[in-house]
DRENNULO-437319 format. One record per atom (N, C-alpha, C, O): residue number from 1; residue in one letter; x, y, z. Coordinates in steps of 0.001 Angstrom, whole numbers, plus 500000, padded with zeros to 6 digits. Example, Ala and Ser with C-alpha at 12.3 -4.5 7.8 and 13.67 -1.06 7.14 Angstrom:
<fidrens>
 resi resn     px     py     pz
    1    a 513190 494310 507800
    1    a 512300 495500 507800
    1    a 513200 496700 507800
    1    a 514236 496681 508465
    2    s 512850 497750 507080
    2    s 513670 498940 507140
    2    s 512900 500030 507870
    2    s 513409 501138 508039
</fidrens>
This chain:
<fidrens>
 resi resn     px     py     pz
    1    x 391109 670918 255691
    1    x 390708 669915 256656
    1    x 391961 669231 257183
    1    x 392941 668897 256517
    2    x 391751 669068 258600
    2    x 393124 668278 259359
    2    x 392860 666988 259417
    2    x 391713 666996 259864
    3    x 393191 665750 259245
    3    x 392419 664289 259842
    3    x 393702 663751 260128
    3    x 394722 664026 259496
    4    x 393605 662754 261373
    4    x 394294 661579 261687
    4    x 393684 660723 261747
    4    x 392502 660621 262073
    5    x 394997 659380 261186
    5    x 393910 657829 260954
    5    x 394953 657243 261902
    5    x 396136 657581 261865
    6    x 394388 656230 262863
    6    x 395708 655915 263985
    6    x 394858 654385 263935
    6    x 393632 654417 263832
    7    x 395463 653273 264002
    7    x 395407 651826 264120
    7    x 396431 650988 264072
    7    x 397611 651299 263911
    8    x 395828 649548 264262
    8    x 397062 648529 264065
    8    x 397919 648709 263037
    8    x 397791 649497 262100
    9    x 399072 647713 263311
    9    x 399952 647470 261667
    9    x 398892 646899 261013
    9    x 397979 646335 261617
   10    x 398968 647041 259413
   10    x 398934 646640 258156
   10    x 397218 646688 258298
   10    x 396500 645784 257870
   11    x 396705 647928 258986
   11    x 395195 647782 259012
   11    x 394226 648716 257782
   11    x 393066 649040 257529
   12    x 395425 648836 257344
   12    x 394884 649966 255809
   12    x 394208 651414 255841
   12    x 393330 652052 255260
   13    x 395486 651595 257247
   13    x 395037 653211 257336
   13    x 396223 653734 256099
   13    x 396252 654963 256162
   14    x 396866 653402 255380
   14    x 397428 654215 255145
   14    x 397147 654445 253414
   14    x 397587 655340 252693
   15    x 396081 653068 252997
   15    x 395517 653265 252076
   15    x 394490 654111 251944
   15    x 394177 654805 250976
   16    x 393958 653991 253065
   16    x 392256 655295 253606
   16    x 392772 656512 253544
   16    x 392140 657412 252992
   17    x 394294 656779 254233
   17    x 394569 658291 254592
   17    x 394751 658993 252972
   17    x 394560 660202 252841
   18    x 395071 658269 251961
   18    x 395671 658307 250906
   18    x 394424 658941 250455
   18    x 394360 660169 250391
   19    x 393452 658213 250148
   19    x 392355 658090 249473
   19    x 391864 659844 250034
   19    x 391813 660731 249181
   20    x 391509 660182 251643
   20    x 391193 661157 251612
   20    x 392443 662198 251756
   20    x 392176 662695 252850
   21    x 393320 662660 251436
   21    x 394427 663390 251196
   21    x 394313 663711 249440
   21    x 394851 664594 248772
   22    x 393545 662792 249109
   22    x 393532 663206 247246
   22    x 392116 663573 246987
   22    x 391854 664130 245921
   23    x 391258 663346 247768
   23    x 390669 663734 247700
   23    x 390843 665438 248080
   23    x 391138 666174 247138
   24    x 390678 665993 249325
   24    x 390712 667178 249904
   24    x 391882 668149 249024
   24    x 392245 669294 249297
   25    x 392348 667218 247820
   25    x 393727 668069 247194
   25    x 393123 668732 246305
   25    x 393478 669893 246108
   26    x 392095 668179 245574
   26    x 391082 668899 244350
   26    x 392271 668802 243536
   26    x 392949 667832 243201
   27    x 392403 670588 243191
   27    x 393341 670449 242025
   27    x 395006 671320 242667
   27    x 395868 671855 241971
   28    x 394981 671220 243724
   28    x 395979 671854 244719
   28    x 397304 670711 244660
   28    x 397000 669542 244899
   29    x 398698 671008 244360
   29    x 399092 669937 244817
   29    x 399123 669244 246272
   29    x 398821 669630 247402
   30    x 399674 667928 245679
   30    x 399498 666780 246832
   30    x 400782 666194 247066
   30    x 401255 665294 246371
   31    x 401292 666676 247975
   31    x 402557 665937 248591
   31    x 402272 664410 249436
   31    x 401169 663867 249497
   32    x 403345 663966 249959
   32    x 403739 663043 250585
   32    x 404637 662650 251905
   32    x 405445 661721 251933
   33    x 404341 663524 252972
   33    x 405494 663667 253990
   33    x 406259 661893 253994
   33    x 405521 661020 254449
   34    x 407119 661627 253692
   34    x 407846 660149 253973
   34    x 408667 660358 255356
   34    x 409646 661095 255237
   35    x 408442 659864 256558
   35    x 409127 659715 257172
   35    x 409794 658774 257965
   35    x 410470 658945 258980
   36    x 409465 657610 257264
   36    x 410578 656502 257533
   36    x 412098 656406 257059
   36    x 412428 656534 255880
   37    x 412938 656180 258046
   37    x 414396 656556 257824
   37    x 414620 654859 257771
   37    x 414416 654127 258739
   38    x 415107 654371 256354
   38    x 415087 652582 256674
   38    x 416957 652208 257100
   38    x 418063 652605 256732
   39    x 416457 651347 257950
   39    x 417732 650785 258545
   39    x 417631 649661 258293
   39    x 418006 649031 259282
   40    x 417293 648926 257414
   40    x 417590 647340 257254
   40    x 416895 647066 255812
   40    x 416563 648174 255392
   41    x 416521 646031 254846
   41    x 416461 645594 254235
   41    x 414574 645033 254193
   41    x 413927 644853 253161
   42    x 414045 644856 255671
   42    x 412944 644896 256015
   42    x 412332 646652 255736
   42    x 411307 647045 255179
   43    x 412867 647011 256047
   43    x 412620 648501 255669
   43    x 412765 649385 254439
   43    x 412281 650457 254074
   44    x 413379 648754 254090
   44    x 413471 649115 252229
   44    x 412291 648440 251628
   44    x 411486 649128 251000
   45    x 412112 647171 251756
   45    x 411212 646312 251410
   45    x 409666 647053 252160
   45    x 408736 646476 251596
   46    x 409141 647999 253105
   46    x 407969 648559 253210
   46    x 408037 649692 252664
   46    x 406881 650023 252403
   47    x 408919 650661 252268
   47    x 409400 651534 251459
   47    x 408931 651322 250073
   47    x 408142 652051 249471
   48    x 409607 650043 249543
   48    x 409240 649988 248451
   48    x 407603 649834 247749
   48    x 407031 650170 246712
   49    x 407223 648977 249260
   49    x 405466 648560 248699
   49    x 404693 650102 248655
   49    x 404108 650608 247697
   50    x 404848 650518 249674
   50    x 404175 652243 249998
   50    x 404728 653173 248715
   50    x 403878 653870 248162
   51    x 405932 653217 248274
   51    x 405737 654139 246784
   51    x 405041 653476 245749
   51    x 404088 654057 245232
   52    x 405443 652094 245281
   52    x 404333 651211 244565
   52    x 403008 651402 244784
   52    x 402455 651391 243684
   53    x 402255 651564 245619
   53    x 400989 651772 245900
   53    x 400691 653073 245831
   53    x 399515 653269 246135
   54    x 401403 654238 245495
   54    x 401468 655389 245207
   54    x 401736 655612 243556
   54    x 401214 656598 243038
   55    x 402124 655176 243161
   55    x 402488 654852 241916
   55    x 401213 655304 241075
   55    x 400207 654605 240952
   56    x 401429 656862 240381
   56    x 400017 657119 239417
   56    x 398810 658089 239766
   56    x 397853 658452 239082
   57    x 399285 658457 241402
   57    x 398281 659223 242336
   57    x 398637 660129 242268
   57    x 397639 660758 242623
   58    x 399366 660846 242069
   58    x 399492 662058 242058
   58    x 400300 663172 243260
   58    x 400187 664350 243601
   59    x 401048 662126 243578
   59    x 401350 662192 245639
   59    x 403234 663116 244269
   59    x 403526 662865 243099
   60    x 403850 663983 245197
   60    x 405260 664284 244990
   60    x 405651 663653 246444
   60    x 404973 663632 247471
   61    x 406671 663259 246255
   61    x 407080 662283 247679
   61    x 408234 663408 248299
   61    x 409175 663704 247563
   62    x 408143 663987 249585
   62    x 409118 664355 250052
   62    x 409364 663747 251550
   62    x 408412 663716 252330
   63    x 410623 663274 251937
   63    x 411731 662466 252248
   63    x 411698 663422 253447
   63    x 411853 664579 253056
   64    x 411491 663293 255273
   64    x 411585 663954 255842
   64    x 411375 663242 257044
   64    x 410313 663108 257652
   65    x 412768 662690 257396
   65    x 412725 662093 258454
   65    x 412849 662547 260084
   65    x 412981 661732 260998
   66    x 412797 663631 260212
   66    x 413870 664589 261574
   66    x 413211 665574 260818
   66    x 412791 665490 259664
   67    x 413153 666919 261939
   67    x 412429 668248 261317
   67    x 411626 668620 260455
   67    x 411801 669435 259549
   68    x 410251 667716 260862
   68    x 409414 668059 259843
   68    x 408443 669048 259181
   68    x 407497 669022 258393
   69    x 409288 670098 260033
   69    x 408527 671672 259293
   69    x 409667 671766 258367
   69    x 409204 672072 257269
   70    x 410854 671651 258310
   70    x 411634 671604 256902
   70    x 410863 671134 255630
   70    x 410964 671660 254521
   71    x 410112 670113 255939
   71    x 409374 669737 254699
   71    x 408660 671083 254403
   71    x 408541 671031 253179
   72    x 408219 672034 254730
   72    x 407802 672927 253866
   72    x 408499 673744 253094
   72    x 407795 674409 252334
   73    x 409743 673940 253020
   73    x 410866 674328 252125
   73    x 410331 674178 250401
   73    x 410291 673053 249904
   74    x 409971 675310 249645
   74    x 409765 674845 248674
   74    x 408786 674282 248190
   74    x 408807 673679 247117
   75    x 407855 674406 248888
   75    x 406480 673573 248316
   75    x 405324 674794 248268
   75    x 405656 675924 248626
   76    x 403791 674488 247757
   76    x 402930 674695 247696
   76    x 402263 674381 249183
   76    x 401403 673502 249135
   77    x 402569 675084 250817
   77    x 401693 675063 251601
   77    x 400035 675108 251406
   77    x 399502 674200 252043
   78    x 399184 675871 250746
   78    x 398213 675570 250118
   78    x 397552 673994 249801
   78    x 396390 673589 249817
   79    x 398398 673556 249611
   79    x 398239 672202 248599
   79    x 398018 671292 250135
   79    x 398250 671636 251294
   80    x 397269 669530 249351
   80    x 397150 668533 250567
   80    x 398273 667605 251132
   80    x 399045 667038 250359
   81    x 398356 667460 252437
   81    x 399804 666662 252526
   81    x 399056 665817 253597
   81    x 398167 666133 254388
   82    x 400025 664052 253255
   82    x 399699 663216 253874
   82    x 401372 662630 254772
   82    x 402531 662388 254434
   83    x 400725 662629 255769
   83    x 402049 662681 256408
   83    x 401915 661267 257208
   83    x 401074 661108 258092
   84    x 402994 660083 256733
   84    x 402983 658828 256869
   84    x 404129 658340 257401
   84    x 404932 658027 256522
   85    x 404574 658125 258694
   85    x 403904 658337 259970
   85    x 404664 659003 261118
   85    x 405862 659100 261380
   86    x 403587 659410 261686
   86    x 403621 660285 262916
   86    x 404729 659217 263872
   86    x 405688 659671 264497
   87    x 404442 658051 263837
   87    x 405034 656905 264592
   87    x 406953 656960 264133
   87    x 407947 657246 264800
   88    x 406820 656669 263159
   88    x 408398 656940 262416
   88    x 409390 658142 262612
   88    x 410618 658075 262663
   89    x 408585 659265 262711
   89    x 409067 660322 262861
   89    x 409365 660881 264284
   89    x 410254 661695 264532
   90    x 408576 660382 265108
   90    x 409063 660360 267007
   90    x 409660 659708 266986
   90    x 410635 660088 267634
   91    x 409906 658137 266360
   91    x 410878 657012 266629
   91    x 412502 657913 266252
   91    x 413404 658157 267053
   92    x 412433 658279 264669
   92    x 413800 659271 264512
   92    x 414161 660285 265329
   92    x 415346 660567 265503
   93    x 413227 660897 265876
   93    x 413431 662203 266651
   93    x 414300 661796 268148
   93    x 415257 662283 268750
   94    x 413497 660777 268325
   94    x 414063 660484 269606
   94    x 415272 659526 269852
   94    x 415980 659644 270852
   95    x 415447 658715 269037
   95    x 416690 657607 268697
   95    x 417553 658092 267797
   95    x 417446 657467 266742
   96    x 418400 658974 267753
   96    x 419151 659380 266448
   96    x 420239 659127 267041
   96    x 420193 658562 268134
   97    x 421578 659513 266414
   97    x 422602 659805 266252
   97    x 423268 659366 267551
   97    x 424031 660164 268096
   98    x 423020 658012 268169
   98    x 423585 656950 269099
   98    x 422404 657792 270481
   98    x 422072 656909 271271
   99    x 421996 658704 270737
   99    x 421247 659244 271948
   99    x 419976 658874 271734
   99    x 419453 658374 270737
  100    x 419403 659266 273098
  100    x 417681 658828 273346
  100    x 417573 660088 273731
  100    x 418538 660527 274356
  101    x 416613 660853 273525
  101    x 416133 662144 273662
  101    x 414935 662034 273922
  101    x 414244 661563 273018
  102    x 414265 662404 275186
  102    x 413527 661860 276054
  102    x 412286 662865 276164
  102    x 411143 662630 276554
  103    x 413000 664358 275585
  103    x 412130 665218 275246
  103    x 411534 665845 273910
  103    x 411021 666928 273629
  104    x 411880 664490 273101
  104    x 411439 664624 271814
  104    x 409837 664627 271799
  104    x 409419 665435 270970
  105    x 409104 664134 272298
  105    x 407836 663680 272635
  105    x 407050 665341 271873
  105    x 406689 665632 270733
  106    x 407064 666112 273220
  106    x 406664 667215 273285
  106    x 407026 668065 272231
  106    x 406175 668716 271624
  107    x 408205 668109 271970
  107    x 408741 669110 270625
  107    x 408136 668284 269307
  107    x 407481 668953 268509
  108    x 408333 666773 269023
  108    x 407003 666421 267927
  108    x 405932 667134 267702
  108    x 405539 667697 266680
  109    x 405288 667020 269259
  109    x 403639 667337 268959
  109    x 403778 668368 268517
  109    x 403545 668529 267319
  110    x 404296 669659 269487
  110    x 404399 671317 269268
  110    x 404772 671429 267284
  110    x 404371 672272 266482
  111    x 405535 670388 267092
  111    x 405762 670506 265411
  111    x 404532 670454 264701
  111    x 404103 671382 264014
  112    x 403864 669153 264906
  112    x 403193 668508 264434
  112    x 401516 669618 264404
  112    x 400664 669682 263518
  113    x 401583 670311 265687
  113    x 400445 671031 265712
  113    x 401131 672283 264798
  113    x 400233 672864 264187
  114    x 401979 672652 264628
  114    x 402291 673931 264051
  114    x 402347 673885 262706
  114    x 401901 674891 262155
  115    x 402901 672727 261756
  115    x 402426 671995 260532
  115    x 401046 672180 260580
  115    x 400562 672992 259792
  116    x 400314 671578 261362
  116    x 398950 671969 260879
  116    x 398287 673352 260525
  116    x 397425 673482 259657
  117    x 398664 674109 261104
  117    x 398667 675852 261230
  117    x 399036 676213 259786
  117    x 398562 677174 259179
  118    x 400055 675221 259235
  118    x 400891 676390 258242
  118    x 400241 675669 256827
  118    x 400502 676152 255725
  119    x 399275 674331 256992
  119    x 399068 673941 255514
  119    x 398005 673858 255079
  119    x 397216 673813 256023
  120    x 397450 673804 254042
  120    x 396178 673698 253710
  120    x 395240 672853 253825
  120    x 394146 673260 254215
  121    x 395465 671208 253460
  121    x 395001 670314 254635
  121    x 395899 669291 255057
  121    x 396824 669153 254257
  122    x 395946 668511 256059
  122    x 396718 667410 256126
  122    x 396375 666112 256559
  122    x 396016 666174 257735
  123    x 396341 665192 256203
  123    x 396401 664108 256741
  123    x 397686 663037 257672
  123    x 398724 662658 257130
  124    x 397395 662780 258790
  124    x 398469 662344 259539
  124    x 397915 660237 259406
  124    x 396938 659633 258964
  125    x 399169 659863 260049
  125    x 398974 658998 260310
  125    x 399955 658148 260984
  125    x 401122 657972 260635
  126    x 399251 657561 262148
  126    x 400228 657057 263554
  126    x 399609 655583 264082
  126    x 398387 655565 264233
  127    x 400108 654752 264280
  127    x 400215 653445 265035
  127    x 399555 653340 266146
  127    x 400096 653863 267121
  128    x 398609 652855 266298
  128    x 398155 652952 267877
  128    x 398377 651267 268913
  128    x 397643 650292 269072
  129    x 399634 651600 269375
  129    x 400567 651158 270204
  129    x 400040 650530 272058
  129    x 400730 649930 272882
  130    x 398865 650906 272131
  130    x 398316 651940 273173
  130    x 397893 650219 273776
  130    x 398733 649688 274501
  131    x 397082 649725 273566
  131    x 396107 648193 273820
  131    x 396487 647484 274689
  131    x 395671 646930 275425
  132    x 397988 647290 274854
  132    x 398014 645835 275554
  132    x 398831 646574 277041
  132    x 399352 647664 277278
  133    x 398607 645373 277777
  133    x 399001 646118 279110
  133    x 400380 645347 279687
  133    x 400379 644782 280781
  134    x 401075 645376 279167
  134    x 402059 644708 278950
  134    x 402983 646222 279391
  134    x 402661 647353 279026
  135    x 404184 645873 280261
  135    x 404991 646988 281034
  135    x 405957 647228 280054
  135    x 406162 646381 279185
  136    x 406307 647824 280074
  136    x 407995 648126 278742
  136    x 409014 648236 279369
  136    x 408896 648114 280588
  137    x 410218 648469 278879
  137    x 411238 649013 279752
  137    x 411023 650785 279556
  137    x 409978 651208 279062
  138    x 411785 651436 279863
  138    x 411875 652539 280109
  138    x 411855 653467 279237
  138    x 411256 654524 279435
  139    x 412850 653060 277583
  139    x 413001 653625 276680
  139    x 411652 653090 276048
  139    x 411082 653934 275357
  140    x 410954 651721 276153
  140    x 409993 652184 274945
  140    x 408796 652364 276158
  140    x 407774 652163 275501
  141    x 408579 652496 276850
  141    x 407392 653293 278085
  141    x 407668 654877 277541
  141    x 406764 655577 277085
  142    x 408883 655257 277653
  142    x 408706 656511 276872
  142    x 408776 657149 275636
  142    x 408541 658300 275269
  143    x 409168 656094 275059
  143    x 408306 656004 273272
  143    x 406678 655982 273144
  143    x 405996 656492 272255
  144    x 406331 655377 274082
  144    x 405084 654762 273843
  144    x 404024 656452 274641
  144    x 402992 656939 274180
  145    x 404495 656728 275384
  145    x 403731 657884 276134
  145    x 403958 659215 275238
  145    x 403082 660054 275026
  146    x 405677 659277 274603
  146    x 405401 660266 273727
  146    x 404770 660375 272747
  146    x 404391 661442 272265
  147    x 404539 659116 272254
  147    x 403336 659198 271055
  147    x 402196 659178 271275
  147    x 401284 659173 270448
  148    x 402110 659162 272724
  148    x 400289 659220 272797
  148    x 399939 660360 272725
  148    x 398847 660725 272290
  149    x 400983 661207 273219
  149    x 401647 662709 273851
  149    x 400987 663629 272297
  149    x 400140 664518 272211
  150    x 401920 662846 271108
  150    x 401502 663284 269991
  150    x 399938 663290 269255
  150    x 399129 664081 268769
  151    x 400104 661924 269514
  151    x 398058 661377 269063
  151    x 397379 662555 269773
  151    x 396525 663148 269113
  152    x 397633 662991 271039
  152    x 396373 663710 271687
  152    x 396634 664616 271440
  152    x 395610 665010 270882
  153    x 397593 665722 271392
  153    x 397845 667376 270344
  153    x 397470 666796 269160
  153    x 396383 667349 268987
  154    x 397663 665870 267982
  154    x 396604 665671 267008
  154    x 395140 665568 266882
  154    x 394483 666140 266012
  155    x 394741 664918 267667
  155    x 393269 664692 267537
  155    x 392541 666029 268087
  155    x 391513 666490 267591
  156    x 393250 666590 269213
  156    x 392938 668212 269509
  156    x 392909 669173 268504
  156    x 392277 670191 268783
  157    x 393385 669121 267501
  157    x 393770 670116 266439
  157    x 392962 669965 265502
  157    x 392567 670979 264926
  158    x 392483 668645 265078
  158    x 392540 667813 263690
  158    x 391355 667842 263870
  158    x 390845 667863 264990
  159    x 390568 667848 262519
  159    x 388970 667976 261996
  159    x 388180 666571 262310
  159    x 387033 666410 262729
  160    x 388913 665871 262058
  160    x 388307 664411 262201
  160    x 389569 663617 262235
  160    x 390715 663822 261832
  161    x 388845 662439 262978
  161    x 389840 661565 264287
  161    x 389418 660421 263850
  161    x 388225 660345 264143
  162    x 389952 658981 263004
  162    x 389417 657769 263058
  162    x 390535 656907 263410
  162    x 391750 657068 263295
  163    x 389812 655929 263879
  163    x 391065 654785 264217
  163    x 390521 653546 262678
  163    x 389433 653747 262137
  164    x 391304 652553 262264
  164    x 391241 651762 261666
  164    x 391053 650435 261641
  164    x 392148 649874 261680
  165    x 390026 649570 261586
  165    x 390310 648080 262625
  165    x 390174 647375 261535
  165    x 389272 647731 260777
  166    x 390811 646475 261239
  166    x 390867 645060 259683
  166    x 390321 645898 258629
  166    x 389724 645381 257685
  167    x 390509 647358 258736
  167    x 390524 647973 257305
  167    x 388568 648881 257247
  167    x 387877 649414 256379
  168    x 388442 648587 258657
  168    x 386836 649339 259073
  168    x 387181 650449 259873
  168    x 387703 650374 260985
  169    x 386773 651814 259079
  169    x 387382 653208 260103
  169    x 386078 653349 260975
  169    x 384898 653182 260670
  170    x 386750 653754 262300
  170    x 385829 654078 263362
  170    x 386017 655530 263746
  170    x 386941 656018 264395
  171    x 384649 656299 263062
  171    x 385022 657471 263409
  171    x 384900 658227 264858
  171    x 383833 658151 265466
  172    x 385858 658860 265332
  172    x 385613 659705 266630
  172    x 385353 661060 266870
  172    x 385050 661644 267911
  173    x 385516 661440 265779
  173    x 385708 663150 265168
  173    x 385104 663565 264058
  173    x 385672 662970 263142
  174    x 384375 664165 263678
  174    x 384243 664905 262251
  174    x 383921 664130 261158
  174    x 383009 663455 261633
  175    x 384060 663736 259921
  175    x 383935 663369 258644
  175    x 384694 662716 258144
  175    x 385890 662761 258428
  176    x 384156 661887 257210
  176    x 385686 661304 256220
  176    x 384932 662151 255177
  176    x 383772 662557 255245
  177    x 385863 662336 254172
  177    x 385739 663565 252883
  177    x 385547 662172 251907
  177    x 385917 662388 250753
  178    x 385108 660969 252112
  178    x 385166 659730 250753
  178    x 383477 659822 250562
  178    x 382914 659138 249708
</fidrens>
């Protein structure tokens, strides 16, 4: 099974995605795509709460910030992977190494759908950014479109589609496996 959980900050999709990612693992292992790359001290500090809250589940954490079909190097494809977040991982793709890469957008998704192809199930999970109508500048107008870019090759692919609101999933797609 494929699912994406996409909502506000701190709306407890990433406790839900958890919940069904261990579930759908049975007795298969269960990875952890991590793809926050922390640059500050605020970022260590959400780092730290998200392995703490993992702490005992059964998750192997692999570290994969940039190229995330590398994360299959070595693992049990078979097995369930929860991949936390889709948002973090366009943000690296596209802001790295002093450049803005403008066509990261598209090469995400094309990843992101091809990960799905190669694993047994996955769970994604992405920020939905989308709400307010508020103009951006340029670089995050095209942050913001490439990730929608991504959300919609996900939800195309993916078995079931929920968004998350104060911790109430709204389903759009398919099933939750809880």
């Amino acid at each position: 099974m494929k699912m994406l959980f996409s909502g506000g900050c701190k709306n407890g999709k990433s406790t839900t995605a958890e919940d069904c990612a261990r579930v759908l693992a049975g007795d298969r292992p269960l990875y952890y795509l991590a793809t926050m790359i922390p640059h500050d001290e605020e970022d260590r500090a959400r780092i730290a709460r998200h392995v703490q809250s993992r702490a005992g589940k059964g998750f192997t954490t692999i570290e994969c910030g940039r190229h995330i079909l590398d994360a299959l190097e070595g693992v049990d494809a078979s097995g369930s992977f929860l991949l936390d977040a889709v948002t973090s991982l366009l943000n690296n793709e596209m802001f790295h190494d002093g450049i803005v890469d403008f066509e990261a957008g598209e090469r995400v998704a094309g990843e992101l759908c091809r990960l799905c192809d190669r694993v047994g199930s996955i769970v994604f999970v992405s920020d939905y950014i989308y709400s307010d109508a508020e103009r951006y500048d340029d670089f995050t107008e095209n942050y913001r479109q490439a990730l929608a870019l991504c959300d919609r090759e996900l939800a195309r692919v993916c078995d079931t589609v929920v968004e998350i609101n104060y911790g109430i999933p709204i389903l759009y797609k398919g099933e939750l496996p809880l």
